[in-house]
C-alpha positions as CSV (number, residue, x, y, z in Angstrom):
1,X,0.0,0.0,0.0
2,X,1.4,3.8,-0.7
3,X,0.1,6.6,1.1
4,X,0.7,9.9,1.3
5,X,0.0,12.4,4.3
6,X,-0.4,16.3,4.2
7,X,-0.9,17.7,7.9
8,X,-1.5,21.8,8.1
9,X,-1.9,24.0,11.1
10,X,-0.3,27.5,12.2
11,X,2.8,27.3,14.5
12,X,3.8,28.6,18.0
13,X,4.7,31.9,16.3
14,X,1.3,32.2,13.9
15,X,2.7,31.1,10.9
16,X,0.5,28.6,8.9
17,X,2.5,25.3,7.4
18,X,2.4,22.1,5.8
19,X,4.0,19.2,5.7
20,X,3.7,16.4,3.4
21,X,5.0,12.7,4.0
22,X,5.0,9.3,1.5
23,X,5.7,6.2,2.4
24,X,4.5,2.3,1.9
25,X,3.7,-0.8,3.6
26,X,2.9,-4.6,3.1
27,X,0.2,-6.7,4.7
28,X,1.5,-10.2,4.9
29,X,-0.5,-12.7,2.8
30,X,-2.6,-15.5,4.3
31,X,-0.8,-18.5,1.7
32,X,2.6,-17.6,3.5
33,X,4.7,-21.0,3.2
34,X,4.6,-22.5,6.4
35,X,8.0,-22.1,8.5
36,X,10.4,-24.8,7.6
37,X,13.3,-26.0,10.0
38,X,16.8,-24.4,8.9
39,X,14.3,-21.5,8.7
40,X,13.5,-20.5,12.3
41,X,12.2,-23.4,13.9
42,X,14.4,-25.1,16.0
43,X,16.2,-28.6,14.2
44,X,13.3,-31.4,14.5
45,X,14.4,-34.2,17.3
46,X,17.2,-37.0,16.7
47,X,14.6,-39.8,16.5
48,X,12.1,-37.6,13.6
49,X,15.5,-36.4,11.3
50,X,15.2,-39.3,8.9
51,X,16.2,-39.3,4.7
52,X,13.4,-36.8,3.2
53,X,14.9,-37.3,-0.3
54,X,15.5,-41.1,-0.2
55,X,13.2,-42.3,-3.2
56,X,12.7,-46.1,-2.6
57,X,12.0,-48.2,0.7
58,X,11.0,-51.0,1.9
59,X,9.1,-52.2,5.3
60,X,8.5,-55.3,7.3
61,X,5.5,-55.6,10.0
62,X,4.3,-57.7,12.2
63,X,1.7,-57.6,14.7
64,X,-2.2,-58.8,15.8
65,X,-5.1,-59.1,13.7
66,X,-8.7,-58.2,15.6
67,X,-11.8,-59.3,14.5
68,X,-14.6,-57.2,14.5
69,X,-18.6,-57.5,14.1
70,X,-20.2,-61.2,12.8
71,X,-16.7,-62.1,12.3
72,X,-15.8,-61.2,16.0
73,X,-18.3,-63.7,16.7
74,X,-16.3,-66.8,15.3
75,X,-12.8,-65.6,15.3
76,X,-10.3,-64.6,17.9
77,X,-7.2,-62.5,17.2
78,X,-4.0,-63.8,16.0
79,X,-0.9,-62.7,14.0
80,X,-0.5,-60.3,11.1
81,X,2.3,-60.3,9.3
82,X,3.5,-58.0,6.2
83,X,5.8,-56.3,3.3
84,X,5.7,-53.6,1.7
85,X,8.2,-52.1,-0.6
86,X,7.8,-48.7,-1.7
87,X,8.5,-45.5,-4.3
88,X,8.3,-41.9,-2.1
89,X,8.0,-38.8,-4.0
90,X,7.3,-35.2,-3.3
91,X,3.6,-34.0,-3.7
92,X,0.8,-31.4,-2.8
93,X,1.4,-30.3,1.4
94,X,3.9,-33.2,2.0
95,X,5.8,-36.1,0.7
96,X,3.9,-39.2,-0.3
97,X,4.6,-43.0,-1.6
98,X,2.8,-45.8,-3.6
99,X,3.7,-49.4,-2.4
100,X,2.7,-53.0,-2.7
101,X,1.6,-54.2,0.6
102,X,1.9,-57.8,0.9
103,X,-0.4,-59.3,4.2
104,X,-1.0,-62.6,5.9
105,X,-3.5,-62.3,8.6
106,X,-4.6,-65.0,10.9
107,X,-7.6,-65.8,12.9
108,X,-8.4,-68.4,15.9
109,X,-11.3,-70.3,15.8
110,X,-13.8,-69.4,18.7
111,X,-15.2,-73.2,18.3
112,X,-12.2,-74.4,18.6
113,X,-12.3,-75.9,14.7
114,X,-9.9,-74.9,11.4
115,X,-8.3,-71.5,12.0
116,X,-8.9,-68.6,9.5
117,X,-6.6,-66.6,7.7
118,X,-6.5,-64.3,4.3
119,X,-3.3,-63.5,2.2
120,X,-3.5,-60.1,0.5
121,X,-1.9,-58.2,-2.4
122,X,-2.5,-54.2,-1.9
123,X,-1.4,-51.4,-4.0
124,X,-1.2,-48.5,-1.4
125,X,-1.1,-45.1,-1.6
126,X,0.4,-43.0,1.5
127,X,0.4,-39.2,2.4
128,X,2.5,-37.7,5.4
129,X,2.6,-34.4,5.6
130,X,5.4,-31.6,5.8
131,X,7.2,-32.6,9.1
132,X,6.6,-30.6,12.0
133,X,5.1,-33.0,13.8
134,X,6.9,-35.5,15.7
135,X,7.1,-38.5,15.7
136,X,6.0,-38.4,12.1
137,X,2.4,-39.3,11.3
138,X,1.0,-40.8,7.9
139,X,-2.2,-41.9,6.3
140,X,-2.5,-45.1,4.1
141,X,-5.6,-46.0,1.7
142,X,-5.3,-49.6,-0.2
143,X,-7.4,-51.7,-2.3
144,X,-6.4,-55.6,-3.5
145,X,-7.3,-59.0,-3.6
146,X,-8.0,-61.3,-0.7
147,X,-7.6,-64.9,-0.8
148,X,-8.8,-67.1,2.1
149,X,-8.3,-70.2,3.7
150,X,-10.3,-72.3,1.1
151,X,-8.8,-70.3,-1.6
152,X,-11.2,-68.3,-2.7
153,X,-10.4,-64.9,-3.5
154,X,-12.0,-61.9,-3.4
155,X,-12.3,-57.8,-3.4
156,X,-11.3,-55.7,0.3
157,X,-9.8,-52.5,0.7
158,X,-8.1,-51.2,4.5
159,X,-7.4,-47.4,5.7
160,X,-5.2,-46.2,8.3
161,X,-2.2,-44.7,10.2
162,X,1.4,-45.2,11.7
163,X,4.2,-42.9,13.5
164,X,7.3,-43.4,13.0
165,X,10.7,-42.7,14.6
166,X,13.9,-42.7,13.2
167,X,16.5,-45.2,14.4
168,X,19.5,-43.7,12.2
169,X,18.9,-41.8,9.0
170,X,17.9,-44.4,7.0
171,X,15.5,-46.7,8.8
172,X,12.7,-45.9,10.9
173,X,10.8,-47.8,13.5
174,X,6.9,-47.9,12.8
175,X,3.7,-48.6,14.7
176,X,0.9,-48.8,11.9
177,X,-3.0,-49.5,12.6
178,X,-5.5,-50.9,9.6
179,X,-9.1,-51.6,9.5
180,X,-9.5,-53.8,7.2
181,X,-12.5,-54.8,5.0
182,X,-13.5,-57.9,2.3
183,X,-17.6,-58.0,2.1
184,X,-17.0,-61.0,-0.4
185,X,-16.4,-63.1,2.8
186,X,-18.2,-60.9,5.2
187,X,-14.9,-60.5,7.4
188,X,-14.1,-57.1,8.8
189,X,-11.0,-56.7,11.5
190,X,-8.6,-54.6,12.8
191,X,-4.6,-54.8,12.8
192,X,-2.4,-53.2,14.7
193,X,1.8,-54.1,13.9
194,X,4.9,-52.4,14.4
195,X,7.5,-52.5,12.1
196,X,10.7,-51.7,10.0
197,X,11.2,-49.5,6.9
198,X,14.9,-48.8,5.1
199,X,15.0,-46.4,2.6
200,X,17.4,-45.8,0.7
């Protein structure tokens, strides 16, 4: 903004005056880029400094599976078990990833007959956003195919979360949680894993 002032009056001796004065000024936008560290903000913690420009990675969970609705009715929790290797790339308000999640989840019986279990093949997308958050939070969507213990296979999709902390630049320490979905065989369930990831 420029603006310009003009004051007038009569001094102590009766004289009249005026006095003219320009200057400018910015108001600060409100799509500012937010703060980054180096830039500020104090240097994030050891265990949240990780690679942000490693491209490829790959992960290893394991975990509990937890069976929820009609299904928690016959099954019990078990063990879940995954990979997922990975490409990372920079995208809108953080960095992001598309993976391949590879799952076996198992189920008790509650009768006490032929446990349960599905083996899964996911594509996975996976957003975390710019880190100023610690320990670093991300959100995962997948969809795949399901194949269960008869060998029948069929359509589920899972969304969820995980933290993770940085061990050394390169890999990270995970704790991941999924809810999990595949109407063909009316099974819904919950896992929860902690896991590995390397990138490099």
């Amino acid at each position: 903004y420029w603006v310009e002032l003009k004051a007038a009056g009569t001094s102590n001796a009766g004289e009249p005056f005026e006095r003219h004065l320009a200057t400018s000024f910015v108001v600060p936008g409100q799509t500012k880029r937010p703060v980054q560290y180096g830039e500020g903000l104090p240097a994030p913690p050891r265990w949240c400094n990780c690679a942000p420009e490693a491209r490829y990675s790959i992960a290893a969970f394991a975990g509990a599976t937890f069976p929820l609705g009609s299904f928690g009715a016959i099954a019990n929790s078990s063990r879940s078990l995954g990979l997922k290797p990975a490409v990372q790339f920079a995208g809108p308000g953080g960095r992001w990833s598309a993976g391949l999640y590879l799952g076996r989840d198992n189920f008790g019986n509650a009768s006490g007959g032929a446990a349960y279990r599905l083996t899964h093949v996911s594509p996975e997308l996976e957003f975390t956003p710019a880190r100023r958050v610690c320990p670093i939070p991300s959100l995962h969507v997948g969809a795949g195919a399901y194949r269960s213990e008869n060998g029948d296979v069929k359509f589920g999709y899972n969304v969820g979360a995980s933290l993770g902390f940085c061990i050394n630049y390169r890999l990270s320490l995970l704790t991941r949680y999924d809810y999990r979905s595949v109407n063909g065989f009316d099974r819904k369930y919950s896992t929860a894993q902690v896991g590995l990831r390397f990138t490099f």
